[in-house]
Steps between C-alpha positions, in 0.01 A plus 500: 500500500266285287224305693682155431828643649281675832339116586822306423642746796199454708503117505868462537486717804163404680667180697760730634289750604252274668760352706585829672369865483599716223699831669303860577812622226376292236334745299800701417676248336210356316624629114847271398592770329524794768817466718434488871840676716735180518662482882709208658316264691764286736925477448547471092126408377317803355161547357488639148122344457246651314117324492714187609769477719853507370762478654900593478754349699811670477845346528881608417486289207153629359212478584188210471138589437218312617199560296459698214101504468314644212689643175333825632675475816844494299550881484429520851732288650798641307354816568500412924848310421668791368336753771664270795851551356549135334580478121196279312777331311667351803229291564625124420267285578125501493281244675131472597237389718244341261475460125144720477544800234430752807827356660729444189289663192886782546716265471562505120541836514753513822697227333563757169560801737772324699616139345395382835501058568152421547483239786169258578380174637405238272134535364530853569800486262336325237199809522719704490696396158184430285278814632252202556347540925537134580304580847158353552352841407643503177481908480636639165788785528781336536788669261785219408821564635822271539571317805880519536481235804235267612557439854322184777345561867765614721757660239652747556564861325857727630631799361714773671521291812120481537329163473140400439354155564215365290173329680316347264127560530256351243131570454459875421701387197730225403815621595399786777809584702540619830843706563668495810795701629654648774546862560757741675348799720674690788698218535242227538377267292151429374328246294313592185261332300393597134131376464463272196180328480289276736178368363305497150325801390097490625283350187756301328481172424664267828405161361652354107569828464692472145787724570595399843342152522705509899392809618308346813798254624739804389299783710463209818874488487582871499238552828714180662835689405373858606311401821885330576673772463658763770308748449705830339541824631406660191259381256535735190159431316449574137193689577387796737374344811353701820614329858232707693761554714845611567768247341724392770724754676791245540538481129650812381279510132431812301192683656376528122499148424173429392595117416659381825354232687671423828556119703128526660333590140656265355418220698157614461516565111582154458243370715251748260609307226423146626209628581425660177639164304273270715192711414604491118505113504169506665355678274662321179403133654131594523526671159375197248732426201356671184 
């Protein structure tokens, strides 16, 4: 990994890890390219991760991935597909939490494995096409890929029965996208979130920032939306996170899910990132222009 790659993964990661507590497990899953046992977290979703979470859901029909992370990570998750029993080349669709390279940087080469229809939310979209990170940060990586279907807050995504509804969620990048389904487990059902992105990552700049000149107004609006929200059983985050305590017993979750954020964390994690956001404003508005 050169030294340019290592800090572009730092800083897209640091706001995400400052909002909650990276996971004891973290360490073991630190290289992208070593594969991690895959397991089933909750009815059809399955982790296949690698250094970022990926995830499969699984349907009749095929199956949808969420997240393909680094091109190192590509291996892996067909790799972790494959060991589960699922065929890589039923996977159908492909769609995404955020448009930084550790989220997407795969999905060039996931596309060319499987002729998968790349799904995303406006700016993310746009990102996505060119190779270009639109996001405040502006972190190089990204690999071009085509967008087969540029969807708008509160789309939705169905395959195989299974549907997907898209919350749009601005400030971590342009077209962030939080994921929302429902899930099927001893005969109950359970609401699950996929994390996309809350606020902008910690040093960027919040105010005429070229790239995303709305980033402030867009990250106000995505606290508003999230603070609204019910909040899910299941919060599947895109990186390791440590409760520092037992996830709740009611919701029948994989004991090896290092990403899962239950209803109490994640009315806290949300109220982290206000918190973090308001501090980052703070910080800019007594900062003097240059």
């Amino acid at each position: 990994m050169s030294r340019t790659t290592g800090w572009v993964l730092r800083s897209a990661a640091i706001a995400s890890v400052a909002l909650y507590g990276a996971a004891e497990g973290v360490e073991r899953i630190q290289n992208g390219s070593e594969a991690a046992e895959p397991f089933r977290i909750i009815g059809n979703i399955h982790w296949v991760g690698g250094e970022y979470g990926s995830y499969l859901i699984t349907t009749p029909e095929g199956h949808i991935l969420h997240d393909t992370g680094t091109n190192e990570m590509h291996e892996v998750i067909v790799s972790n597909v494959e060991t589960l029993g699922f065929d890589v080349e039923d996977i159908r669709i492909m769609i995404s939490s955020h448009a930084h390279f550790d989220h997407v940087q795969g999905h060039a080469a996931m596309k060319r494995a499987t002729g998968a229809r790349v799904v995303a939310l406006g700016g993310d979209a746009a990102a996505l096409e060119s190779g270009q990170d639109n996001s405040a940060g502006g972190f190089p990586g990204l690999e071009p890929v085509a967008v087969d279907r540029v969807i708008e807050d509160g789309d939705t995504v169905t395959l195989g029965g299974v549907t997907l509804r898209a919350l749009w969620t601005p400030g971590h990048t342009q077209g962030a996208t939080m994921w929302m389904m429902t899930v099927q487990e001893d005969g109950d059902s359970y609401s699950v979130a996929f994390r996309g992105g809350e606020i902008p990552n910690q040093g960027v700049q919040l105010f005429g920032n070229p790239r995303h000149p709305t980033v402030v107004a867009d990250t106000r609006a995505t606290l508003e939306k999230l603070k609204g929200l019910e909040p899910p059983d299941v919060l599947l985050h895109n990186h390791p996170r440590d409760l520092g305590r037992p996830f709740n017993p009611a919701v029948p979750v994989s004991a090896r899910c290092f990403t899962c954020l239950d209803a109490e964390a994640w009315t806290d994690f949300v109220a982290q990132a206000e918190a973090s956001f308001d501090e980052m404003l703070r910080e800019a508005e007594a900062t003097p222009d240059p």
